[in-house]
LOTORTI-553304 format. One record per residue: residue in one letter; x, y, z of N, C-alpha, C in turn. Coordinates in steps of 0.02 Angstrom, whole numbers, padded with zeros to 5 digits, always signed. Layout:
residues N
aXYZXYZXYZ...
END
This chain:
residues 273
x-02806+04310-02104-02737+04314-02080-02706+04379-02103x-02650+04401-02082-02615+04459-02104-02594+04479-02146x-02610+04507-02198-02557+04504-02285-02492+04491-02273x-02455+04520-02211-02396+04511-02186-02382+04420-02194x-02423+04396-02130-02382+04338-02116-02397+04289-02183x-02452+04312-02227-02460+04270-02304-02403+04268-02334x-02405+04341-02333-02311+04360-02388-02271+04306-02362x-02252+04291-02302-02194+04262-02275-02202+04188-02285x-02255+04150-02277-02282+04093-02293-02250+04080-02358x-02282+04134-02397-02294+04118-02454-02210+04107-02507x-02181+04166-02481-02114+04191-02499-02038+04116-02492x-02017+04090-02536-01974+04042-02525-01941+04067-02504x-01918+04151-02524-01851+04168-02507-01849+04159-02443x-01878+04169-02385-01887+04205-02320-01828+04173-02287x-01803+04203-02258-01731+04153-02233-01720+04146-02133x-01788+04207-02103-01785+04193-02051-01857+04222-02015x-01842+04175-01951-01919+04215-01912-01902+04258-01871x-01910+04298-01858-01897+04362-01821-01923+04342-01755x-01877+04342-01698-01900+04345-01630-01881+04393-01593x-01887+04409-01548-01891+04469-01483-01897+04418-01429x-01843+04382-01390-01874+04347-01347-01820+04369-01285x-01806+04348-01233-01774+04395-01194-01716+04317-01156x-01648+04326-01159-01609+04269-01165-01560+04283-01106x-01559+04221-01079-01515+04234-01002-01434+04200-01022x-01386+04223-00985-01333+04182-00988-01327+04109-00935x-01293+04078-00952-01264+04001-00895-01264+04051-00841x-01252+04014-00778-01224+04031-00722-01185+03991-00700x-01106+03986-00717-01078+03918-00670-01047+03917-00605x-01066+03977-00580-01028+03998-00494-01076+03972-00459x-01049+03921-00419-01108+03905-00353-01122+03965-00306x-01179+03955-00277-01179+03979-00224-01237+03984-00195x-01274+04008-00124-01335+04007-00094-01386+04018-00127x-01382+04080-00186-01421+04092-00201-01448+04062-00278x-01397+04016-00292-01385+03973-00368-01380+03919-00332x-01445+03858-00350-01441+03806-00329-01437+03761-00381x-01445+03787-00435-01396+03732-00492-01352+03789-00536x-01323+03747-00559-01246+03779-00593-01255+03760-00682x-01245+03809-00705-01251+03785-00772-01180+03814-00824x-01187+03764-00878-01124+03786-00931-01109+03784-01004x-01108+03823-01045-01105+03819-01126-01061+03783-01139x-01074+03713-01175-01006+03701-01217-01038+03676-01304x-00994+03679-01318-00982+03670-01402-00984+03589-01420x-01055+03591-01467-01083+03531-01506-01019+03482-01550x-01060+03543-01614-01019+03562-01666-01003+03617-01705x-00940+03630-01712-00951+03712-01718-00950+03708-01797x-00961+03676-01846-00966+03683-01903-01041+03695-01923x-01064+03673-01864-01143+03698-01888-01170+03724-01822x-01140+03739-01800-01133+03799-01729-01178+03784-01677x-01191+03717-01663-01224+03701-01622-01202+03702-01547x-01230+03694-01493-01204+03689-01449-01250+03657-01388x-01238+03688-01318-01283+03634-01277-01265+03692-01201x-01318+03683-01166-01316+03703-01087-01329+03644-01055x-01271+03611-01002-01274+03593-00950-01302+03610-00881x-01349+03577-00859-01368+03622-00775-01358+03550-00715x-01330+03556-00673-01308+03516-00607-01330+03553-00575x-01367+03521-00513-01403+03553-00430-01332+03546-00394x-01318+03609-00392-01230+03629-00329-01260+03573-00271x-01308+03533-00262-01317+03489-00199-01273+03432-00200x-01254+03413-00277-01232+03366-00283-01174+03364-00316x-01137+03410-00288-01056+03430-00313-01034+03438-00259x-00950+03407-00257-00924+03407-00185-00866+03422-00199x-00839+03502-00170-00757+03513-00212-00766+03517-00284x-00819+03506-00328-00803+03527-00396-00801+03468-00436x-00805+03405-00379-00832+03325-00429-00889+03310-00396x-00944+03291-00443-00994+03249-00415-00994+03199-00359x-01038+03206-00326-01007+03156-00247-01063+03089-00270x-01097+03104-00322-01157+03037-00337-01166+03034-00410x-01188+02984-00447-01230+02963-00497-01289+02981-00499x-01304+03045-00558-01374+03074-00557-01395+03051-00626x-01455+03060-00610-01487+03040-00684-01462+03096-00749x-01458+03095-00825-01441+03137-00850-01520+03147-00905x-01534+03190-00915-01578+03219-00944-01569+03258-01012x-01600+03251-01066-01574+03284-01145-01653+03308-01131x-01638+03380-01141-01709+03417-01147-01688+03443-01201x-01745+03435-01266-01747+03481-01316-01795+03540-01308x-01783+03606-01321-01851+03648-01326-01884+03635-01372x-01943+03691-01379-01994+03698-01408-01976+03757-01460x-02024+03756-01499-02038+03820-01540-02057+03801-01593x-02078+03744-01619-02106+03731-01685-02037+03717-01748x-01993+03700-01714-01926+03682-01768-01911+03768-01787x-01946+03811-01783-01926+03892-01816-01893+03926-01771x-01909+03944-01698-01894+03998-01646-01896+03954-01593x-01848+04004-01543-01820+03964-01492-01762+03959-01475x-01741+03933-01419-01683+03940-01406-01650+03897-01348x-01573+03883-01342-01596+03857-01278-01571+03912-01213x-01560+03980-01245-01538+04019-01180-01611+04104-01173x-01660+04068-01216-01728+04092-01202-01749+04087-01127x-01759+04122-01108-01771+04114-01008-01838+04075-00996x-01867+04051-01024-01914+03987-01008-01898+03939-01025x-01859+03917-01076-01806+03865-01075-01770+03852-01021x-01726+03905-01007-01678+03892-00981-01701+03881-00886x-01764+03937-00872-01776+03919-00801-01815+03878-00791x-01856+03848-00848-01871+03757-00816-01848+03706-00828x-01762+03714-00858-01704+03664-00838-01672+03662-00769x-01667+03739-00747-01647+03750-00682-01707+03715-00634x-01757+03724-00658-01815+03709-00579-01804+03619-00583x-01801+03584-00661-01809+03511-00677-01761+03470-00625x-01669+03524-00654-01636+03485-00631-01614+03492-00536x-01654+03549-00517-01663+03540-00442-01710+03500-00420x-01771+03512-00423-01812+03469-00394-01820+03403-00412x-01783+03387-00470-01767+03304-00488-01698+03292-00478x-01669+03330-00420-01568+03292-00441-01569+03280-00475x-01553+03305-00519-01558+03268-00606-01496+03314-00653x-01441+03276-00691-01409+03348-00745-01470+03331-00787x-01467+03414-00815-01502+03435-00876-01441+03446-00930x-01458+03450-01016-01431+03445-01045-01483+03464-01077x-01467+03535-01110-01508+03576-01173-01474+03585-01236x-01484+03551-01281-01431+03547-01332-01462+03608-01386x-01433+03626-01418-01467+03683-01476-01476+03637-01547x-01530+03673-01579-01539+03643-01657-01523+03694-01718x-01506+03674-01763-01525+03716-01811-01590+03710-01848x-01639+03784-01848-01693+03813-01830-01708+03839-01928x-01771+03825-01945-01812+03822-02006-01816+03895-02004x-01821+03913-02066-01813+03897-02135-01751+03904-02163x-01714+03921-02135-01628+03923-02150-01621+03842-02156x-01635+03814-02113-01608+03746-02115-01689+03679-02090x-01695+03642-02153-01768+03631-02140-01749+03563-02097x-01820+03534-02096-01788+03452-02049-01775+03408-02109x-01732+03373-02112-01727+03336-02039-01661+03364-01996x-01628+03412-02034-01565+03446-01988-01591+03466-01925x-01644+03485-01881-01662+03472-01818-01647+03399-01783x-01684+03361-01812-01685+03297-01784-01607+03271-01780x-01567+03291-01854-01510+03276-01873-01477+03281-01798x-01481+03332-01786-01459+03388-01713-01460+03364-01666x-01536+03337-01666-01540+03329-01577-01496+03218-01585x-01496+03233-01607-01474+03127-01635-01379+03133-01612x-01360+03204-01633-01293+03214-01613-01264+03220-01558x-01341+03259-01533-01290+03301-01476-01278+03260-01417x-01306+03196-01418-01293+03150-01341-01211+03114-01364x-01175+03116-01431-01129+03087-01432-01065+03141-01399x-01107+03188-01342-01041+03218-01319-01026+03189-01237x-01084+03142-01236-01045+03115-01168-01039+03029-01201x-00998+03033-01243-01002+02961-01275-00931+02928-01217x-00881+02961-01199-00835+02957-01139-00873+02947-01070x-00950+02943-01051-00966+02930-00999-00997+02843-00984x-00949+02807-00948-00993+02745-00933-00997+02721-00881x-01039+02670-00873-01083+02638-00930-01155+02707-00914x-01168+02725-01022-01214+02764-01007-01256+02733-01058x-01318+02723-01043-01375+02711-01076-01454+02735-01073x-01484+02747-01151-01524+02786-01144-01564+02726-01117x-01639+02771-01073-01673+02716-01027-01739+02760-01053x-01743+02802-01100-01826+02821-01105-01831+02877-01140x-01891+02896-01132-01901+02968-01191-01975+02990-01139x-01952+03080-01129-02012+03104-01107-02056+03158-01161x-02099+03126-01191-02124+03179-01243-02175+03230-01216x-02157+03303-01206-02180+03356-01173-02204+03398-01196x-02292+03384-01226-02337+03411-01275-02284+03435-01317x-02268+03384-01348-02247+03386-01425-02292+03403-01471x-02245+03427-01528-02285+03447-01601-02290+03398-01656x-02351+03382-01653-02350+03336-01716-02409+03356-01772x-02426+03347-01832-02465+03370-01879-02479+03299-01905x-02544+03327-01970-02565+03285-01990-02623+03333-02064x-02609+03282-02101-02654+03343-02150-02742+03346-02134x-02753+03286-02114-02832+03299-02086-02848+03320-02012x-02878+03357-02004-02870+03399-01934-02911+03328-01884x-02876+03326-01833-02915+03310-01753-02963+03325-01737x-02997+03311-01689-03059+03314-01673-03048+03395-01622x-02996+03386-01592-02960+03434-01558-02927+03491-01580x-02901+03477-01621-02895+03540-01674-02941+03567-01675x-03006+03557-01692-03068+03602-01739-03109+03624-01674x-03096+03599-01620-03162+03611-01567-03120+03665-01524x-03085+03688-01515-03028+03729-01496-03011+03786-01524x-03017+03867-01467-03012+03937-01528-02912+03923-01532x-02893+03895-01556-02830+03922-01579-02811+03911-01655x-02780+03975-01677-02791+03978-01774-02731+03924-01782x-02764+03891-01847-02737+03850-01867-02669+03878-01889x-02652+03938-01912-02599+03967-01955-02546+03966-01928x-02544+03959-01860-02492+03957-01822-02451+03896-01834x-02480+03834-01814-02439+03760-01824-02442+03757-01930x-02506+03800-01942-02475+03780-02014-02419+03815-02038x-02408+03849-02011-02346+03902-02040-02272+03878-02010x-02289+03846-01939-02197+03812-01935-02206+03740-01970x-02244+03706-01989-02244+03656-02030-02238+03694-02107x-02247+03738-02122-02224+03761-02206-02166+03768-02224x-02139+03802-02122-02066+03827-02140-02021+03778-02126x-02029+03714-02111-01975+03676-02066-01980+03615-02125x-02034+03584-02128-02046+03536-02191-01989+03542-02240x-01989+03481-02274-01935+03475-02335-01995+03511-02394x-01943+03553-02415-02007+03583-02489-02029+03547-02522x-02102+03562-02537-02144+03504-02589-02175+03450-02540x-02193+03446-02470-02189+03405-02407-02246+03435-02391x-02314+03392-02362-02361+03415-02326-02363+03388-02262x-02405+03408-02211-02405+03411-02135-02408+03302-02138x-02444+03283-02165-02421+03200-02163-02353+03164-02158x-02310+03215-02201-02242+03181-02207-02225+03142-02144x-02169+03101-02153-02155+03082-02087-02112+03111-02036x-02089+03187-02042-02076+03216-01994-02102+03251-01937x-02166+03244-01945-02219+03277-01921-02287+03241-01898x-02304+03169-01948-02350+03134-01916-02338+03069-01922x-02306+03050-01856-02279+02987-01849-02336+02924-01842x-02393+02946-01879-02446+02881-01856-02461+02848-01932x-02404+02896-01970-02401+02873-02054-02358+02833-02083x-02375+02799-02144-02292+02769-02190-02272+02737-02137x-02195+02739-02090-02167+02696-02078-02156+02693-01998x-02218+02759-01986-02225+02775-01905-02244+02689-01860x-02277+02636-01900-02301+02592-01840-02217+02552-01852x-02198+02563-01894-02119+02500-01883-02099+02560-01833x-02063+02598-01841-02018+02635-01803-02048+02613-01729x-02111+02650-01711-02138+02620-01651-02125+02546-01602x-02123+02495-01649-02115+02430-01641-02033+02431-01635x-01996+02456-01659-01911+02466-01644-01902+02479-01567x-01964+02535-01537-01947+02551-01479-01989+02500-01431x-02036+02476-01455-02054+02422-01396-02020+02375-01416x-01972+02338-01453-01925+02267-01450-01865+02293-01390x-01876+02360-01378-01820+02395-01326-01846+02357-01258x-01895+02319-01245-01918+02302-01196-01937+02333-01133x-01963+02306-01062-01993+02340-01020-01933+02395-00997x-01881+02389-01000-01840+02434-00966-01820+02501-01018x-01866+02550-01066-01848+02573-01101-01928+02598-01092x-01933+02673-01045-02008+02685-01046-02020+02766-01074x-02074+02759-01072-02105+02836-01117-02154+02841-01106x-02154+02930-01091-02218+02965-01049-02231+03028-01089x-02305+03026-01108-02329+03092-01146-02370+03141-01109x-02347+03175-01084-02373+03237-01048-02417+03285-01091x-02474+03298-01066-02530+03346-01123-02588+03390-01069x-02607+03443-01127-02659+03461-01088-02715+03435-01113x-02772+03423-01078-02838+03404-01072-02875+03433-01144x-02877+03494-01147-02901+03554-01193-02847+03560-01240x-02787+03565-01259-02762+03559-01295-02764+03563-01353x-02759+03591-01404-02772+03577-01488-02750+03496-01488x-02690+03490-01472-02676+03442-01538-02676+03389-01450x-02712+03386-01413-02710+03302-01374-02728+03250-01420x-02769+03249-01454-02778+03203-01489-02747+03180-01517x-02704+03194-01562-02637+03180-01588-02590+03145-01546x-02589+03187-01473-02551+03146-01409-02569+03081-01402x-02628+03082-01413-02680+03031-01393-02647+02961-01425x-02659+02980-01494-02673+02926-01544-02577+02919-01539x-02541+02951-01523-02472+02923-01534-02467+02884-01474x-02473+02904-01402-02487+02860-01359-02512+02796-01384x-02567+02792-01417-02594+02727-01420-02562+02681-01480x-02529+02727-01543-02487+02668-01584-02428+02655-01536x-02379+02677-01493-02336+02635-01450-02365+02596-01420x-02402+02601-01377-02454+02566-01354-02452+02478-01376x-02479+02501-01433-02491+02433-01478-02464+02391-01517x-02388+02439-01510-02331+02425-01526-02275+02401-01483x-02313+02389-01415-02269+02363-01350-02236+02417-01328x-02218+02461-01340-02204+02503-01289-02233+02552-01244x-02171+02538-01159-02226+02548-01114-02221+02630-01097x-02286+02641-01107-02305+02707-01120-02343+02739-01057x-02323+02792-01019-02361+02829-00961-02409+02885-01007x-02471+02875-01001-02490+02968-01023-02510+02998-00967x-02486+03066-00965-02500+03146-00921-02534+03174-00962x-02593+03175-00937-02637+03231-00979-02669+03279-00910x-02661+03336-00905-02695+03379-00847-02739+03431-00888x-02768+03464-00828-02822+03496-00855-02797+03572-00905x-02818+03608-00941-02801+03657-00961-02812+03653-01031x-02775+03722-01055-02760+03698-01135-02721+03774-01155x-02671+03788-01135-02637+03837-01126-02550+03802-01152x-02510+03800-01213-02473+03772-01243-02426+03812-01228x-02374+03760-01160-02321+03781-01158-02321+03819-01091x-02371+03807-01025-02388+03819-00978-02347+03793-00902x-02317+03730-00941-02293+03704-00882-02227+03734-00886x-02183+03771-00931-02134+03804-00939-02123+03887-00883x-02195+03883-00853-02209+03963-00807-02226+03923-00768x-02270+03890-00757-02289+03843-00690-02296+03749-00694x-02243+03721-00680-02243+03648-00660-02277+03642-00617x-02341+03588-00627-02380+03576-00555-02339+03517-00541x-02364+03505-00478-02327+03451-00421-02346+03389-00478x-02397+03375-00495-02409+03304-00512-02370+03300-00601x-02360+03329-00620-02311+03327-00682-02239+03342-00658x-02210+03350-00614-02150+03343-00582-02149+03269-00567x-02201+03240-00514-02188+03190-00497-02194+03140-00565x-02240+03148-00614-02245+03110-00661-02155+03110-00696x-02125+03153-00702-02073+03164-00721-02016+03114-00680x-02023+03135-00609-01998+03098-00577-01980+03028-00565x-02041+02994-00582-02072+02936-00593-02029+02904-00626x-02021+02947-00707-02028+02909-00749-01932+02892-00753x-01922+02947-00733-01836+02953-00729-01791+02904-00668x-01822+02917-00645-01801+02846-00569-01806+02803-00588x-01884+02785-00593-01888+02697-00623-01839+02676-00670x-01819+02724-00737-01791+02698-00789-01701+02707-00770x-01683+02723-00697-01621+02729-00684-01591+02653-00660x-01546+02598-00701-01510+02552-00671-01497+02529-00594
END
């Protein structure tokens, strides 16, 4: 590895990850060539969070909704360290989600490791739906987990058979972890400690409360997908898996194929009242 990225690993002080990533603004003017409309508003500003809204202009009439759309909480990606939600692959496969699914999107922001470790992410994303707590009747109806990151201190079968360096997921797990915390903790590998109760919390949610794990085939960490799929599973809850071919992390963010749209689709209709 790099003496560089050791130092930084290694270094408690380190207080940030350096990105270069290239960041778009909202757009909230309709028009022909903007087929959804999007808008910044404020979390909490004590810990400066915030959120992007996106609506398909199809389904605005005069400036009020003319229907009941599904509402959608997309968190990004980046390993709890980097990221964003006005990063332009964030932000343009909220725009493609919430067109081709009528659907609002809702990108809430976190506060991002090593400045602030977890569980203040999770803390984050647990908040940010109490800003349509004024909308009813609203109820959550599911969870889409979209090759998520999860760890574990003994590697997968998938991990090891796969060229991608380990240093990468070990290094946002060094920086995001509570200090003194290895990749087992339970922020990171939910198939540990108190991962099968929690599980069982969400299947007593019964059939109307569903969850779909989207993965690639090749993947480092499917296996991991795998095996979390299968403790809900066994824990009663009803669980879709998407696994397609590839193994390119973070692919469907440049290209959504049709059949993970529709899987998406699927899963968001069915679970709509």
């Amino acid at each position: 590895m790099p003496e560089s990225t050791q130092d930084n690993i290694n270094n408690p002080d380190v207080s940030s990850v350096p990105t270069r990533f290239p960041y778009v603004p909202a757009t909230p003017e309709p028009s022909p060539q903007n087929p959804v409309v999007s808008k910044d508003i404020t979390v909490n500003r004590s810990k400066s969070t915030w959120m992007r809204l996106y609506v398909p202009t199809a389904a605005l009439n005069g400036g009020v909704s003319s229907e009941k759309l599904p509402l959608v909480v997309y968190y990004h990606g980046g390993g709890f360290a980097t990221g964003s939600v006005d990063f332009y692959p964030h932000h343009d496969f909220c725009n493609l989600m919430a067109r081709e699914l009528n659907a609002v999107f809702a990108s809430p922001s976190y506060r991002l490791a090593p400045v602030n470790r977890l569980p203040a992410a999770y803390d984050d994303g647990v908040d940010a739906p109490a800003v349509f707590a004024d909308l009813s009747p609203l109820r959550i109806r599911g969870m889409i987990l979209h090759q998520p990151f999860f760890g574990g201190e003994e590697r997968c079968e998938s991990e090891t058979n796969v060229n991608f360096p380990h240093i990468l997921s070990d290094a946002c797990w060094h920086f995001c972890l509570p200090v003194g915390a290895n990749r087992d903790h339970e922020y990171s590998n939910p198939t540990v400690g108190d991962g099968p109760k929690q599980m069982e919390k969400i299947g007593r949610l019964g059939r109307n409360w569903k969850v779909v794990v989207i993965g690639r085939e090749r993947h480092r960490l499917i296996d991991r997908h795998r095996d979390v799929a299968k403790l809900m599973k066994d824990q009663g809850v009803d669980v879709t898996e998407h696994f397609t071919d590839g193994d390119v992390h973070g692919a469907e963010l440049v290209n959504q194929g049709e059949t993970t749209l529709a899987c998406i689709r699927s899963i968001i209709y069915s679970s709509s009242p």
